[in-house]
N, C-alpha and C positions, 0 to 999 in steps of 0.2 A: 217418490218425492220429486220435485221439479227441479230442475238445476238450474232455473232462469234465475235470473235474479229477484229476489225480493217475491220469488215465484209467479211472477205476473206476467200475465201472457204478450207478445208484442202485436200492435195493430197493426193493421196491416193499409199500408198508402196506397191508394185508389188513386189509377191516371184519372188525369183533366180531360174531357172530353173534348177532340179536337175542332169542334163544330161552335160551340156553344161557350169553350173557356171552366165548364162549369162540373162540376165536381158531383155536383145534386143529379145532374143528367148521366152522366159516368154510372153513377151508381140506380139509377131507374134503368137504364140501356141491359144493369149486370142482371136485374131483377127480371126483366122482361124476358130475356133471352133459353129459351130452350136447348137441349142438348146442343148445345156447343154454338147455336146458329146466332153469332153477333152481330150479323149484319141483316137478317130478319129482324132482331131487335132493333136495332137502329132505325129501321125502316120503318118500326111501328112509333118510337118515340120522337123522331122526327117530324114523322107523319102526324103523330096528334099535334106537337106546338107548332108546328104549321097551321094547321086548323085554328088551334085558339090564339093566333096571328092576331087576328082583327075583331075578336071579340068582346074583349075587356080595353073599353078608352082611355088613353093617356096613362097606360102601362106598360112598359116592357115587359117579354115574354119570359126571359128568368124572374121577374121580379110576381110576377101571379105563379109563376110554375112555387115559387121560394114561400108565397102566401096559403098557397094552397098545401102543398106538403105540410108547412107547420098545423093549418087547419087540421090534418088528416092526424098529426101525431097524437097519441094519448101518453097522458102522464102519469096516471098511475093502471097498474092492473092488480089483482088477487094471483096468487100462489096457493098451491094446497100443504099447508103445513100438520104433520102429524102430531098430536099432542096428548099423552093421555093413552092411547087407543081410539082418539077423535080426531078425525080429521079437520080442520077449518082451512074456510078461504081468508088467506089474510093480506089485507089490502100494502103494496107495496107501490113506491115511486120507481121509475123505468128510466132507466140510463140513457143519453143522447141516443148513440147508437143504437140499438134497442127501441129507440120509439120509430126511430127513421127505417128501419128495419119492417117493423111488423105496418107502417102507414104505406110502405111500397108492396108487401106482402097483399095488402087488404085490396089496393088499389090495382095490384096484376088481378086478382080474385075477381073483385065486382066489372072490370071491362070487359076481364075474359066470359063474363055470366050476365052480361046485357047480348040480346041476339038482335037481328035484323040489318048489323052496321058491319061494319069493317073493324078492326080492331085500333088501326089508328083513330076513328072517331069515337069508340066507346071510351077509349084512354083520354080522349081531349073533352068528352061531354062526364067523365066522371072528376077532373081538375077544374073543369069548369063550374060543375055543383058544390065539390069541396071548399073552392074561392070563395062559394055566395055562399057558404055554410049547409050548405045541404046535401042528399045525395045520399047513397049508401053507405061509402066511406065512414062518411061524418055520423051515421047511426048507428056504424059497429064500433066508432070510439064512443060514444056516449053511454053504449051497454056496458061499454066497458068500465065507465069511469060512473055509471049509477052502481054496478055491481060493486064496485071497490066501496063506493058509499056506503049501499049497506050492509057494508060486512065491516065496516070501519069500528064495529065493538071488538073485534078481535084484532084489532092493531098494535095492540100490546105481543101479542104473538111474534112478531115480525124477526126474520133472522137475520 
């Protein structure tokens, strides 16, 4: 049994990125980063919004980096709930955390899984497709979120 209070876990406060002010970049910098190598990440998250600098007009670069991520987040996903002896997928809604989690998840995936570039430019041309709505990203949240559709008869199931 937990001893925390109310048994709920504490979150845990994420620095400000000292470059940027920005919290969002902090936590893509944690995501990119490899055994232990933060300053390779840096390098590569730097490196992209360098790049998409000057490509999105009369925008600042947190404010596409902040458009894009929300684009990449999904709002509901499926669970596999045992009921019966039957298992179903049952559509559930995804906690802030949680969405912002698996949208950086997706988004280290598909850069690191574009070839021919560097990794700072696959990260700036996958935020880049995310922004216009497009892009890999943005196809593994829609699977996500037709799949919750059509499992949305077993939403009664939900725990």
């Amino acid at each position: 049994m937990s001893r925390r209070k109310n048994g709920a876990s504490m979150k845990h406060a994420h620095e400000i990125d000292p470059k940027y002010g920005s919290e969002l970049v902090s936590h893509m910098i944690n995501h990119f980063m490899r055994k232990g190598k933060k300053t390779t990440a840096r390098r590569i998250v730097y490196g992209a919004l360098a790049e998409l600098e000057g490509k999105v007009e009369g925008k600042e670069i947190l404010e596409v980096l902040d458009a894009s991520v929300n684009n990449m987040k999904p709002r509901v996903e499926v669970k596999s709930r045992r009921v019966g002896g039957a298992s179903y997928q049952v559509p559930v809604e995804i906690k802030p955390a949680r969405q912002l989690a698996l949208a950086l998840r997706w988004l280290v995936t598909y850069a690191s899984g574009r070839r021919g570039m560097g990794m700072p430019k696959a990260v700036a041309a996958e935020l880049l497709d995310a922004y216009n709505n497009t892009g890999n990203v943005i196809k593994k949240r829609d699977d996500t979120h037709k799949m919750a559709q059509a499992n949305r008869a077993f939403a009664h199931y939900a725990f």
